[in-house]
N, C-alpha and C positions, 0 to 999 in steps of 0.2 A: 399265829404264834410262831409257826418254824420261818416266818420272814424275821422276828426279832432274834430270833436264834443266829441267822445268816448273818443281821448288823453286826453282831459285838465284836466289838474290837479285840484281835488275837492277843494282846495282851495289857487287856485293861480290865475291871472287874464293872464299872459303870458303862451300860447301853449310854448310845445316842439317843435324842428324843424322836418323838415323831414328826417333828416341825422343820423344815431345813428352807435355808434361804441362799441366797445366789444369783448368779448372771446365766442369759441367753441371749449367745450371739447367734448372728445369721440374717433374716428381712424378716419382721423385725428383730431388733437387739434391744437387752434390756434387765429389769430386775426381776427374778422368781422366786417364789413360794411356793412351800408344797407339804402339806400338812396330812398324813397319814391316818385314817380314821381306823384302820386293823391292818393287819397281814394285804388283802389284796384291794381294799378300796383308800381311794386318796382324793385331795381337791387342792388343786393350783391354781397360783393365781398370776399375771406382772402385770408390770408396768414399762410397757415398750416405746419405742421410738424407731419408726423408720425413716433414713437418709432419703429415701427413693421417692418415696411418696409425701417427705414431709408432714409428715403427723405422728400424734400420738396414739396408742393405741392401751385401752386398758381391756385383759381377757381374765376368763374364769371357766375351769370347765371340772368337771366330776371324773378320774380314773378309774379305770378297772383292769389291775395287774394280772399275768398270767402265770404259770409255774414257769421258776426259774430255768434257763437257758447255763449249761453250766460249760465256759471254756477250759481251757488248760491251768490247770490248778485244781478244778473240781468244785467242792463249795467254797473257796477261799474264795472266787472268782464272778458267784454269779449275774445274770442278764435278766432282766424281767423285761416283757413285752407286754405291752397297756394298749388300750383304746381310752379314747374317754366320749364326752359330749359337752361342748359349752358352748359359751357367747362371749359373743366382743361388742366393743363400744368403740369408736375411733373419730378422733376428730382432725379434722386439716385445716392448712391454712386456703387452700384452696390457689396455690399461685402454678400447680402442675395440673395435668390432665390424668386424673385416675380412672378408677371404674366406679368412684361414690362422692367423686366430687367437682365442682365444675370452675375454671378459672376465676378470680376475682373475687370468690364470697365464702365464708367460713362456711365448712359442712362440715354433720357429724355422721356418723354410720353406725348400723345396727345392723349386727348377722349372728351367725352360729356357725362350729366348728366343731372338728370330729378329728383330734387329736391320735395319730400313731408311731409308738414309740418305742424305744425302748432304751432302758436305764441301769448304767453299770454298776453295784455296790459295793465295791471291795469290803469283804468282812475288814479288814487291818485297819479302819479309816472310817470315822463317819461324815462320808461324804457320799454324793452320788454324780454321774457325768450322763447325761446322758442327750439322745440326740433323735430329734420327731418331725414327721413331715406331717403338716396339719393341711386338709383341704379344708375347704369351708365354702359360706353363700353370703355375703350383703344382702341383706331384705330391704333394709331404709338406708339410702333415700330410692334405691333403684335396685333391680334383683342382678347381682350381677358375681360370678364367679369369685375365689379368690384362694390363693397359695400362699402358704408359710411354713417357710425350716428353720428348723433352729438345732444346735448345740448350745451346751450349759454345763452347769457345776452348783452344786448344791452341797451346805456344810448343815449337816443337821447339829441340834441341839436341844 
């Protein structure tokens, strides 16, 4: 309840919803979701594309916010810091050398990921910015490490 207190808009009489959509740039970039189930738990989802690796990527993982981080301004301003836990699915074309795919034949991939984050809410604005470095693991087709950062923006509604 005191994180919808945080959202409203300093001068509007209607909260934002719990649903917000948007972009993530960075490896990969792409579109986000992020759907608020209370105050500290969430679940996001995109639909990414990496230049690097040439493929698609679709992730999902479960958040869990922390008490707000409060800068200059005090609550006008605050910071929540999440962890989460998901999975991705990823598929290539396969014409680069990665760590889950092998030249010449479409491969898909399967891992999990352990999202760290954290996300700016200006009370004046329902929007959110925020910016997470996700380690993770490939299980399928082969177990093999794997890094993603991103930046975003998110407009609830």
């Amino acid at each position: 309840m005191a994180l919808w207190v945080l959202l409203l808009p300093a001068e509007s009489s209607a909260a934002p919803g719990p649903l917000g959509a948007g972009i993530i740039l960075g490896e990969p970039s792409g579109l986000s979701l992020k759907l608020f189930l209370d105050a500290s738990h969430a679940v996001d989802a995109a639909l990414d594309l990496s230049f690097v690796d040439d493929a698609v990527y679709v992730h999902a993982d479960y958040l869990l916010h922390f008490s707000p981080i409060f800068i200059r301004g005090g609550a006008q301003h605050p910071i929540l810091p999440y962890v989460g836990f998901g999975g991705l699915l990823g598929l290539a074309d396969g014409d680069h050398d990665h760590n889950w795919k092998h030249e010449h034949r479409r491969r898909g991939a399967l891992g999990v990921r352990v999202p760290l984050g954290l996300t700016w809410m200006p009370r004046a604005a329902p929007i959110d910015v925020f910016l997470e470095l996700v380690p993770g693991l490939i299980i399928i087709p082969e177990t093999n490490p794997d890094l993603d950062a991103g930046l975003g923006i998110r407009y609830y509604f």
